[in-house]
C-alpha positions in Angstrom: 0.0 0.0 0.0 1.4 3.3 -1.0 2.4 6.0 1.9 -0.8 8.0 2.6 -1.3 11.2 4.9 -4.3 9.6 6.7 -5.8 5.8 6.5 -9.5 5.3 6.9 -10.8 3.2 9.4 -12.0 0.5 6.9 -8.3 1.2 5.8 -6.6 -0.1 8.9 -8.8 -2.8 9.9 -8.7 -4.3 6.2 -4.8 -3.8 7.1 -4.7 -6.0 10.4 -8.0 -8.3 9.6 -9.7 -7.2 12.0 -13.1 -5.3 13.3 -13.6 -1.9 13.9 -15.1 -2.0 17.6 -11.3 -3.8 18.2 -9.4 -0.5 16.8 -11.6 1.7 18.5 -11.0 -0.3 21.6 -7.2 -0.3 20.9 -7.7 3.5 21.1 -9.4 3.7 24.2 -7.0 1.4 25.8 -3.5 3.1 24.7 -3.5 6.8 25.1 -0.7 7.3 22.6 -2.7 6.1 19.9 -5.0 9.1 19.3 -6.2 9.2 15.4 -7.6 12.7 14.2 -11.1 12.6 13.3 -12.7 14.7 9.8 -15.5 17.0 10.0 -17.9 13.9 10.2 -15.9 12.1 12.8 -14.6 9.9 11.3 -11.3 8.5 12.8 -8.3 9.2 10.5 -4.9 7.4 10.9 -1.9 8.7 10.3 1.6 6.6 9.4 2.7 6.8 12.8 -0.5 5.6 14.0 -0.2 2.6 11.6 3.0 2.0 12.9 1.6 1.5 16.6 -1.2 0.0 15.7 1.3 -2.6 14.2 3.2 -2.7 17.2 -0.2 -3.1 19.3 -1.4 -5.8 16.9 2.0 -8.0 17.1 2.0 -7.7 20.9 -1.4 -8.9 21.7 -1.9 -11.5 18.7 1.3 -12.7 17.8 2.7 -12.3 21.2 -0.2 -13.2 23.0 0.4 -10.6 26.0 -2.7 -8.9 27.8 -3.5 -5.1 27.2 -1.0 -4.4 30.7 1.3 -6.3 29.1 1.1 -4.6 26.0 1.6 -1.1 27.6 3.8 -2.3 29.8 6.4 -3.3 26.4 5.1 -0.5 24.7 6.7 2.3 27.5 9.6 -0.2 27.9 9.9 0.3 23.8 9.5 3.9 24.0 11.8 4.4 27.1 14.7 2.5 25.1 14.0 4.5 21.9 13.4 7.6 23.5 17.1 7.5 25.4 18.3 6.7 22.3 16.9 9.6 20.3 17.9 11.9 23.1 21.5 10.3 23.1 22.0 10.9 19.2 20.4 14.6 19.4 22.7 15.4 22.5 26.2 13.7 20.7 24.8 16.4 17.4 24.8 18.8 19.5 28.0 18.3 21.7 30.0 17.7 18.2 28.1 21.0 17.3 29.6 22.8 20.3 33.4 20.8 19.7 33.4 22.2 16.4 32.9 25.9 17.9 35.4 25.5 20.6 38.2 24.6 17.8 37.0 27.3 15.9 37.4 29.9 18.7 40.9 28.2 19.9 42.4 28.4 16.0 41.3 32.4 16.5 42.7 32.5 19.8 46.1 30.5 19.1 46.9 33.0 16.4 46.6 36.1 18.4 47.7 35.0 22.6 50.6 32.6 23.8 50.3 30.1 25.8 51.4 31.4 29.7 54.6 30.2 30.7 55.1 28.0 33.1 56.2 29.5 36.5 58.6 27.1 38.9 59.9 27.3 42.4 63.4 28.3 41.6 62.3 31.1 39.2 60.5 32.4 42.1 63.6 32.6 44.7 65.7 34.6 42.3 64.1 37.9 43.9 66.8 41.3 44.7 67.2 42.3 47.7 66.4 46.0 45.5 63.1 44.6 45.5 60.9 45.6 48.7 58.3 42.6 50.0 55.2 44.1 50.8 55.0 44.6 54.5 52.3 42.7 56.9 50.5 44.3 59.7 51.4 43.6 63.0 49.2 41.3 65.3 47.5 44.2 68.0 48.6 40.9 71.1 52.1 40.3 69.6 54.8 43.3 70.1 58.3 43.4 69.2 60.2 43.6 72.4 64.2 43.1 72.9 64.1 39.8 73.8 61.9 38.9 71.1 57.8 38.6 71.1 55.9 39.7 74.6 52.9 38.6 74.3 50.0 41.6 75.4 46.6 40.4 77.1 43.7 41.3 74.5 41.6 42.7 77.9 44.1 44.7 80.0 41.5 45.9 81.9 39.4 42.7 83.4 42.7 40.9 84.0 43.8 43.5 86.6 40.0 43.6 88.3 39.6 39.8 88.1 43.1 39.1 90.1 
């Protein structure tokens, strides 16, 4: 049968040998299956309806499963399919975003060098002409002659607590 926008109903059951009532209860049953209907109401079948309606058809007559059965496969089908549509969209779109990066490195390579590595013994080769930034002083450390006295934080309550 040649590739048709929309299948009648006498269409699809002459398709699968089967009655009408059956299709229409194959509709009620699996909510993805949803035909469009004409101005008279009549249902109208698209490809992709076919194509579950297939699916639907091999599961409960060839395979002999029950209509939980059937949905049950029928998610499991559409889980495994789905991941595997969203896995090739996402490796088109992370080879889409590879190609920019190497694009905007080529650009970048031509125009900035790569820093230079810095090592320890580069950094100990300072002159003494050189000043080192000085550090604050801690306010309970001071400099004495003998080296660090160490300055209670609290002057005060230590001389009215002793």
């Amino acid at each position: 049968m040649t590739e048709k926008l929309y299948y009648s109903m006498g269409e699809v059951t002459e398709m699968f040998d089967v009655t009408p009532a059956l299709v229409r209860y194959w509709c009620e049953q699996f909510p993805t299956l949803r035909p469009k209907r004409n101005a008279k109401g009549n249902r109208l079948f698209t490809p992709s309806d076919v194509e579950q309606l297939k699916l639907i058809y091999h599961l409960l007559k060839e395979k002999r499963l029950t209509i939980e059965g059937a949905k049950k496969a029928m998610r499991k089908e559409r889980i495994v399919s789905g991941k595997a549509t969203d896995d090739m969209a996402l490796l088109e779109q992370l080879q889409h975003i590879k190609a920019m990066l190497e694009t905007v490195r080529e650009g970048i390579g031509e125009e900035v060098e790569e820093p230079k590595a810095v090592t320890p013994s580069s950094q100990g080769d300072a002159t003494e002409s050189e000043e080192k930034p000085k550090r604050k002083r801690s306010r309970r450390k001071l400099q004495g002659e003998e080296g660090v006295v160490e300055r209670p934080l609290f002057p005060f309550f230590e001389q009215t607590l002793f």
